[in-house]
N, C-alpha and C positions, 0 to 999 in steps of 0.2 A: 778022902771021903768028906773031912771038915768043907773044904773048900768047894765041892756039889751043896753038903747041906746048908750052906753058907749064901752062894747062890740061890737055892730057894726059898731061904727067908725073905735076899731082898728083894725077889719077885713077890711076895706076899706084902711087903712093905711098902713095893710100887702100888699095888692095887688099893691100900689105903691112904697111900697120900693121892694117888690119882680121884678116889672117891673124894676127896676134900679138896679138891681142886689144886693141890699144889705139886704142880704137874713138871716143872723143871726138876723136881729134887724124884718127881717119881722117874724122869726120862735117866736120870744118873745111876740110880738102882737099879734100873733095867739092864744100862749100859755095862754097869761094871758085872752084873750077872752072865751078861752074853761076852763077857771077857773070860770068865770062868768055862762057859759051855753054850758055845758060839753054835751051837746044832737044833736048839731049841725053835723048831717053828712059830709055836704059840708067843712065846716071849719077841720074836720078836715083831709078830704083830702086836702082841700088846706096845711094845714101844712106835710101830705106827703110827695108833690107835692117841697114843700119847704128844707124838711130834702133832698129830693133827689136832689135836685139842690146843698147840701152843701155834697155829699157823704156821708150821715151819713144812709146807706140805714139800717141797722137793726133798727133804731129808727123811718122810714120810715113807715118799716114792719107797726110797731104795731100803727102807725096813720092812715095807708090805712084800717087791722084789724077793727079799731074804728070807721072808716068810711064806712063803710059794714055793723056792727053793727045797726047805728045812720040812716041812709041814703037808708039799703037794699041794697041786690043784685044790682049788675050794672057792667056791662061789661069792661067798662075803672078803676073804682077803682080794679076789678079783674085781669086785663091784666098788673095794676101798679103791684098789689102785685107779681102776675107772674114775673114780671123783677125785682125786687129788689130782691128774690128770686134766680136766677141768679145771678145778682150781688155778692149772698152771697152764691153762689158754692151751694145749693138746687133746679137742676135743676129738680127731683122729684115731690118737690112741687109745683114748678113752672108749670110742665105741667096740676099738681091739679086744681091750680090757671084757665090756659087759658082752659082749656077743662069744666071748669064750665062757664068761658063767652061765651062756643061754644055753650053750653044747652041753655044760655038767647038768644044768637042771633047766628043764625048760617049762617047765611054768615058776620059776624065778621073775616075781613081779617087777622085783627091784631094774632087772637086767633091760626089762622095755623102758623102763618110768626114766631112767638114766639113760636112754640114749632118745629118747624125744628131747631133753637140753641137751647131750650134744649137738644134736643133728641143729637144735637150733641155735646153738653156737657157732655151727657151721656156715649157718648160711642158709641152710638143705630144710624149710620149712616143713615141706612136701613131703620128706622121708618119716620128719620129727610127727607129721601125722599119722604116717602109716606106721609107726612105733606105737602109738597113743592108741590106734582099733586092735591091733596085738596086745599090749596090757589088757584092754579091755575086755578080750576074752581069755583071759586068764582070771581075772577080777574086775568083773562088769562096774561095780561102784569102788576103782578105786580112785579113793581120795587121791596118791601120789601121780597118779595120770593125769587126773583131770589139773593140778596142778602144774605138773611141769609141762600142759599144753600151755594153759594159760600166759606163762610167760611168753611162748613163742607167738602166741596173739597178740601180747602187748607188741612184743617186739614188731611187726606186723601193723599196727594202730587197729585192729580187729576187737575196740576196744568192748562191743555190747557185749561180745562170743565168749571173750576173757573173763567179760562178770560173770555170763552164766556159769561158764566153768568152775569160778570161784566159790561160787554158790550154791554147787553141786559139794567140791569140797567140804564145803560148812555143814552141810546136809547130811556126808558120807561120816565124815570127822571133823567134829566142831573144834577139837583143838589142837588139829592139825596147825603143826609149826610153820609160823610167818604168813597163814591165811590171811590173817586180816591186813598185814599191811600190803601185804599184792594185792589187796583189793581196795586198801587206800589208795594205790599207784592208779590202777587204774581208773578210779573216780577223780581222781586229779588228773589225770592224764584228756579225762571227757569232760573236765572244765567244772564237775560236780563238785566244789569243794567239799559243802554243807557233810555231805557223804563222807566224802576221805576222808573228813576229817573226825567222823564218828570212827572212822575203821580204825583206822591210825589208834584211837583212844581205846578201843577194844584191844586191841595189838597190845598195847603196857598194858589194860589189866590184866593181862595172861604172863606179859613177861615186861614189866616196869625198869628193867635194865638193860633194856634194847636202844641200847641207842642208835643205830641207824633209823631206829623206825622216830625217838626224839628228832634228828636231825631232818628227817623226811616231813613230820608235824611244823616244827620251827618254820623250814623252809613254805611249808603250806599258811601256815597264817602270814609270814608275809606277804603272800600273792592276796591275800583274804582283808589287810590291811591292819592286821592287827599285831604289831610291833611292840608291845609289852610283853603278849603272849610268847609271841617267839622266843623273846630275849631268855623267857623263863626256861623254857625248854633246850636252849644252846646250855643255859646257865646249868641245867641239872646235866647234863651229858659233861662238862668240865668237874664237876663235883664227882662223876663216877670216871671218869677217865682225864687228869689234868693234863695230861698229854694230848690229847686231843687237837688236831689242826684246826681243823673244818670250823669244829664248834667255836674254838677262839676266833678265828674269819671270822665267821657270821656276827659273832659280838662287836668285835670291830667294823663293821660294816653297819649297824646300827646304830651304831654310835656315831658314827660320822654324818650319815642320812638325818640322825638327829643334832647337826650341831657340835656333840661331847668331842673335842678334838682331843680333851687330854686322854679317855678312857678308850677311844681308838686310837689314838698312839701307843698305847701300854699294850693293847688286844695286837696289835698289826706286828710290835716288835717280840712279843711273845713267840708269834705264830714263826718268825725269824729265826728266835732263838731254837725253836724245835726242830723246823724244816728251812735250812737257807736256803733254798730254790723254791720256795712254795710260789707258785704261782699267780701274780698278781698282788702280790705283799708290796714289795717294793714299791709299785704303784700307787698303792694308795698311801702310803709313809710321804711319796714326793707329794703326791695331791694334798696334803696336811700340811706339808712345809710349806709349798706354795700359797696356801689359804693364811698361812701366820706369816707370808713374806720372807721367807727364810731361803733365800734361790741357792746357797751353796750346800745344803743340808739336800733342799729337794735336785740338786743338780747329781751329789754322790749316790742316792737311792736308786735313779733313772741310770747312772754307768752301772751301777753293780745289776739292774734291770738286765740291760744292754749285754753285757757281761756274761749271763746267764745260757744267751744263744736260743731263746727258746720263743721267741713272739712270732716268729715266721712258721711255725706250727700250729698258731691260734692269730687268727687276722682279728678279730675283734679284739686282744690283748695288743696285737700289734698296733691297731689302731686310736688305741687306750693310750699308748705309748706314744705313737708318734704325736699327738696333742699337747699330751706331759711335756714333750722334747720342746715342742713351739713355746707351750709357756712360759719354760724355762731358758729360753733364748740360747738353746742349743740347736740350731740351723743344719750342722753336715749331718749330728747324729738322725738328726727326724729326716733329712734327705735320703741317708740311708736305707729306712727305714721305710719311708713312702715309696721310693723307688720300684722296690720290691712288694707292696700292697699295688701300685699301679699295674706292674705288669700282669698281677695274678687279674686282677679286676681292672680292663682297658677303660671298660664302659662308665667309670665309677667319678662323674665330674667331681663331687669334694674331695675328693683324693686328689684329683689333678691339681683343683685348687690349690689344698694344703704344701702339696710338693713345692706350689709358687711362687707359696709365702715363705716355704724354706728356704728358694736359695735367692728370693730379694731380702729377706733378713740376712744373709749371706752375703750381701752384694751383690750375687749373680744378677744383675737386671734384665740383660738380653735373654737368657736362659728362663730365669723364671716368667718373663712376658711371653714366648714360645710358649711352655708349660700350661700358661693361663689362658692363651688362645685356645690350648687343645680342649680343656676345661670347657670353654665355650662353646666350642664345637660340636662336643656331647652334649651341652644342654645349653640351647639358644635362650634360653630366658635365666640364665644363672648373674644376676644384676651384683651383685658381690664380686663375681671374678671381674667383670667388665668396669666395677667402680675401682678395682686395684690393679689393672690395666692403664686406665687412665692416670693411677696415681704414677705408676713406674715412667710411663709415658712422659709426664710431665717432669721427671728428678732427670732423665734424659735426657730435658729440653726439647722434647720432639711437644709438644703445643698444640698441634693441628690434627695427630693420631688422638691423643690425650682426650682433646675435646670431644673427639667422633665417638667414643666408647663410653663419654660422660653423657652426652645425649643419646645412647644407644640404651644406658640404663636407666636414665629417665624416661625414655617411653615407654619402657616398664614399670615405672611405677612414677608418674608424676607428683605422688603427694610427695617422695621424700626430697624432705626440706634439705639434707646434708648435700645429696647430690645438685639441686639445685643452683645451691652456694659455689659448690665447686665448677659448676657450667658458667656459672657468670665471672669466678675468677679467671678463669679458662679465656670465657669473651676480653678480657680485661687484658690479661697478659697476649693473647695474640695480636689485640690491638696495639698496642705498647711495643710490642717486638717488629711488625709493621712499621709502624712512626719508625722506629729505631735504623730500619734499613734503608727506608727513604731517605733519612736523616743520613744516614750512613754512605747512603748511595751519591 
């Protein structure tokens, strides 16, 4: 009997440290409670209730699960399992989940409002509307409807439909949660900064420890041009969470944009020390090495880049990359590298180019003069490939090809002086190699 009433204490003890937020010591009282009397529905929705306040939503799943079990059918433990579901990208399941709390109660608002996001999770826009006139007659002005359409508008670029809706929300319930910064999105999204960026600041006065929505502001004054401000805003999201990735990025990325090489070095190796795969780290640590002249410092950051296996899932990172590779006079690895950006993008003449700097930095002369013809070939007026055609041309000894792609770039563009020089050295040494076989002959 001790050890029942023993268990119910620490269920009363979860509930006060879960009110105080300190939610791991309340998930432990829960836990050791359902080791005593593992039959408690309630309890173990409450530890749910508790894993989802710590994001641990798949551990979530299978307490809401055991609370269904212990507890029976029930509309709210059914609508939690539906959102953590979500949460964990099965928006499938999820509609599983709310179209079984629609069977227990059907004017259950929540059960339509939650499968307009999935449906637009899915893909299924169309469905997620016809979920959204369902709510509707259930609860004509509900604020969670108009809401979760909203997002499937943005998703969509439907971005006027997504304000009104928004503003239907503000209308319904002004302090409906995250209103204002989906409606910062979307004034960012229609190019209105001046706007989002008011929203955005209505968003912290209601809840000043939001940081996604800091992060989302940061990013907006950058586009706004206003790089103090940002920095403030990254800087207060690190003060409430030092862990934070993004936010350190972002400071190092301004730091850099400004010059500060030491304080984006410190931001870039941080964000390292937190996340060693973060994306794009690595590159900019070598882009810093290489600006202080440091090629074996920037050459380790670009293998451990390489290393990572992951640019061939982002071409602009890739392509980030393979420039890094050239700089740093590593030729097979950026061949690599371009290889595979050429074949995704045929069409794409400075790729072909760059590939043909990689393997004449390589040696490969024949190869990358092929290369730089194809270059050409996509775009006849590409005077760069044609003036490094002419260069390989002439370390060949071929003189006569050399020349024809040195006058081939100057008819595109006569004023430049550089090629000029080189068409008359060109005259110069083919005259010279002439005399020589005459001479020879």
């Amino acid at each position: 009997m001790n050890e029942w009433m023993d268990a119910e204490q620490r269920v009363e003890r979860a509930h006060e440290l879960y009110d105080a937020g300190r939610w791991e010591d309340a998930m432990h009282e829960l836990k050791a409670a359902l080791r005593v009397n593992p039959y408690q529905g309630e309890w173990h929705y409450n530890l749910g209730l508790t894993l989802d306040a710590m994001g641990r939503y798949d551990e979530a799943v299978v307490a809401f699960k055991s609370a269904l079990e212990f507890h029976g059918r029930d509309p709210e433990i059914l609508i939690n399992l539906g959102v953590d579901s979500m949460r964990l990208h099965q928006p499938g399941e999820a509609i599983r989940y709310f179209e079984q709390a629609a069977e227990l109660d059907a004017d259950h608002e929540a059960s339509y409002c939650h499968r307009i996001g999935a449906y637009a999770q899915m893909g299924d826009h169309d469905q997620a509307e016809v979920m959204f006139y369902m709510a509707c007659q259930v609860n004509e002005h509900s604020a969670h409807a108009h809401f979760a359409l909203a997002g499937s508008l943005l998703d969509r670029e439907q971005v006027d439909r997504a304000i009104w809706c928004l503003d239907q929300v503000r209308k319904y319930e002004p302090d409906f949660p995250d209103v204002n910064a989906r409606l910062g999105e979307a004034y960012a999204q229609k190019g209105q900064f001046d706007r989002a960026c008011r929203a955005y600041r209505r968003q912290l006065r209601f809840d000043p420890g939001d940081t996604h929505t800091l992060m989302a502001l940061g990013e907006l004054l950058i586009k706004m041009e206003r790089p103090v401000e940002a920095a403030e805003k990254f800087r207060r999201v690190t003060e409430m969470d030092p862990t934070h990735v993004d936010a350190h990025f972002a400071l190092g990325n301004l730091a850099l944009l400004s010059h500060d090489l030491d304080s984006s070095q410190m931001s870039f190796e941080l964000v390292l020390r937190l996340n060693p795969s973060r994306a794009e780290a690595h590159l900019k640590l070598a882009r810093i090495a290489l600006q202080r002249r440091r090629l074996e410092e920037a050459r380790r950051h670009l293998r451990a880049e390489l290393a990572l296996t992951r640019s061939a899932d982002d071409e602009s990172l890739a392509e980030d990359l393979a420039k890094l590779l050239l700089d740093a006079q590593m030729p097979r690895e950026a061949t690599g590298v371009l290889c595979g950006l050429v074949r995704n993008q045929p069409n794409n003449a400075e790729l072909r180019h760059q590939l043909a700097m990689a393997m004449f930095m390589d040696g490969r002369l024949e190869a990358g003069i092929r290369t730089c013809r194809d270059a050409v070939r996509t775009d006849e007026n590409f005077a760069l490939a044609m003036h490094n055609l002419a260069i390989a041309h002439q370390q060949l000894g071929q003189l006569a090809r050399a020349r024809y792609w040195a006058l081939r770039a100057l008819d595109l563009d006569p004023t430049d002086a550089t090629m000029r020089r080189l068409c008359k050295r060109l005259r110069f040494a083919l005259f010279r190699q002439r005399i020589a076989r005459l001479f020879g002959g």
